[in-house]
C-alpha positions in Angstrom: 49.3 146.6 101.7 46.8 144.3 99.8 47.3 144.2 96.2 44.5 143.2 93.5 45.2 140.5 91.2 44.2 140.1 87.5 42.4 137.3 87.1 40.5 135.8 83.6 37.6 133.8 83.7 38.2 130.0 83.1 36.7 130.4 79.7 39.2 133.4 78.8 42.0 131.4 79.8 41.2 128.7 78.0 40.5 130.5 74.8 43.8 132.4 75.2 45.6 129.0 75.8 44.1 127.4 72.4 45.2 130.5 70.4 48.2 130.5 71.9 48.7 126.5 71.1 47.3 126.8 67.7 49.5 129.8 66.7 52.8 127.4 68.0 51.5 124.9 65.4 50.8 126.7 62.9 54.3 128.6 63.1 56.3 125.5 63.1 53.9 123.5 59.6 54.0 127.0 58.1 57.7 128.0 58.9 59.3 127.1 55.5 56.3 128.0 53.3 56.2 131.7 54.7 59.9 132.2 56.1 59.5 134.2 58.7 60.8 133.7 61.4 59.0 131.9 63.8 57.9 133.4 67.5 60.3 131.7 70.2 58.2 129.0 72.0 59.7 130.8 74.8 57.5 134.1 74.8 54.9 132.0 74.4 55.1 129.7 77.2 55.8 133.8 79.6 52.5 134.4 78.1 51.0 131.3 79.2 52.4 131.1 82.4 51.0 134.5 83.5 48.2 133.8 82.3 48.3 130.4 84.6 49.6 132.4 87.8 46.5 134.8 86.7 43.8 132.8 85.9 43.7 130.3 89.4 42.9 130.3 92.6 45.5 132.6 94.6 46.2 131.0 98.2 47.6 133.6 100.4 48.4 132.8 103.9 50.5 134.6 106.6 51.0 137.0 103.6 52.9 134.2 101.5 51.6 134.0 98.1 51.8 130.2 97.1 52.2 130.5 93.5 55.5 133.1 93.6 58.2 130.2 93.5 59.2 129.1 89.6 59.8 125.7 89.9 58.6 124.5 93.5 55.2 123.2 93.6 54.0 125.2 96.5 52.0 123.6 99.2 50.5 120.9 97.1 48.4 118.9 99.6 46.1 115.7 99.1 42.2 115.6 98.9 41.7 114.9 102.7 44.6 112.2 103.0 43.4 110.8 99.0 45.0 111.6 95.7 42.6 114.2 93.8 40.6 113.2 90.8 42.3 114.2 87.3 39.8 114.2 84.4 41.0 112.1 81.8 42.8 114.2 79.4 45.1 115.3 81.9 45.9 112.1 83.2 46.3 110.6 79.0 48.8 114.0 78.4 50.4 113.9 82.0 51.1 110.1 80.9 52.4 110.9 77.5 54.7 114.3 79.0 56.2 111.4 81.6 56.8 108.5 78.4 58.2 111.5 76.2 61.1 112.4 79.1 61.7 108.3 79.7 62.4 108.2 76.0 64.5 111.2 76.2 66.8 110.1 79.3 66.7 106.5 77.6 68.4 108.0 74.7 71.7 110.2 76.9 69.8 113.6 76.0 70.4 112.9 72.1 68.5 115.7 70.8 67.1 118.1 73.8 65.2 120.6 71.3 63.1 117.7 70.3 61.9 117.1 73.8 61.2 120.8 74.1 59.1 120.4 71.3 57.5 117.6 72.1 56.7 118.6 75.9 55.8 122.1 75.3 53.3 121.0 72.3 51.9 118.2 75.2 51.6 121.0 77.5 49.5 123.5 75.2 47.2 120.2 75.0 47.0 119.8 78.7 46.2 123.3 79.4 43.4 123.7 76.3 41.2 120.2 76.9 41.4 120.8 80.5 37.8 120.6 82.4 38.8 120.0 85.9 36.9 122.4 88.3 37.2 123.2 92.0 39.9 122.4 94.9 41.0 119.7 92.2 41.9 122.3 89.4 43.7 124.7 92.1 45.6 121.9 93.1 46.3 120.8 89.6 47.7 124.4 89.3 50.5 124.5 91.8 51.7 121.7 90.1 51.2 122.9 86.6 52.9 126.4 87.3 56.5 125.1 87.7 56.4 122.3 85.1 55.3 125.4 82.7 58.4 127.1 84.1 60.9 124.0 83.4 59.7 123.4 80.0 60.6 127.0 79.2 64.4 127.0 80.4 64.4 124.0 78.7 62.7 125.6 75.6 66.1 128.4 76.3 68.2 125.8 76.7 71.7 126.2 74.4 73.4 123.5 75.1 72.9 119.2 76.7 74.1 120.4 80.1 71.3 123.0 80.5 69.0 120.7 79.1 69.3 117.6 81.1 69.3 120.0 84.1 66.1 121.0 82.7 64.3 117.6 82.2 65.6 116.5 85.7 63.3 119.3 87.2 60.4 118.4 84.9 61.3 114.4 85.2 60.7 115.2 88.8 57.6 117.5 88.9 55.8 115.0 86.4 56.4 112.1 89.4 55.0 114.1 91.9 51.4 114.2 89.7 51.3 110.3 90.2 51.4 111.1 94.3 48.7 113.6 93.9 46.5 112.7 91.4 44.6 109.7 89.9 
């Protein structure tokens, strides 16, 4: 039986992603000034993430649907034997996600809620300034979906062991970018 699947417009998503980003922000400045208590980056990264799985490209073959496995990167292929082109925000945050988990392991997993911090702040700024279009973008996307997934159990993560388990999946999902992209 063929489903249908929800899918926003580019521009939706994008607006979604901002508000979403912004709201995060403005949550943790305003936190002590308004004391309430914050919303868990957590629910907001669910919210992004189905938006992500929503908003691309679906590749369904022999009935397999591509984007179903959290934290695999699904069938990522090259551009015909050459890395695909990354416009140049996502190659600047990609870069700074991948210096922010060196300093991290550099340090023996000091302070892992920092790094959740950190990351999921650099991946609200990936997703919003986005303008990659095409087989590029749908690429980019089964590479994005688990990192998203990652950097939400390590967001839920309650203790250094969970954690480092955490940043080794995304540690290893932000290498494979540098053998896909340029």
């Amino acid at each position: 039986m063929d489903t249908t699947i929800l899918h926003l417009s580019t521009t939706h998503f994008i607006i979604f992603s901002a508000i979403a980003g912004l709201l995060a922000v403005l949550l943790g400045l305003f936190r002590e000034q308004i004391r309430v208590k914050p919303v868990p980056v957590s629910i907001i990264l669910v919210a992004m993430v189905g938006t992500l799985i929503s908003c691309g490209t679906h590749d369904r073959h022999d009935g397999h649907d591509h984007h179903a496995h959290a934290h695999e990167v699904g069938d990522l292929t090259l551009n015909h034997g050459e890395k695909w082109e990354a416009d140049d925000h996502t190659r600047a945050v990609v870069s700074e996600m991948q210096q922010t988990v060196s300093t991290y392991e550099k340090s023996e997993g000091q302070d892992y809620q920092v790094i959740s911090d950190s990351l999921t702040s650099q991946l609200n700024r990936l997703i919003v300034g986005c303008t990659m279009k095409g087989p590029a973008h749908d690429e980019l996307h089964k590479w994005l979906v688990p990192l998203t997934e990652s950097i939400k159990d390590l967001s839920g993560s309650e203790n250094a062991s969970s954690a480092s388990k955490s940043v080794g999946e995304i540690a290893a999902t932000l290498a494979l970018f540098d053998q896909y992209f340029e």
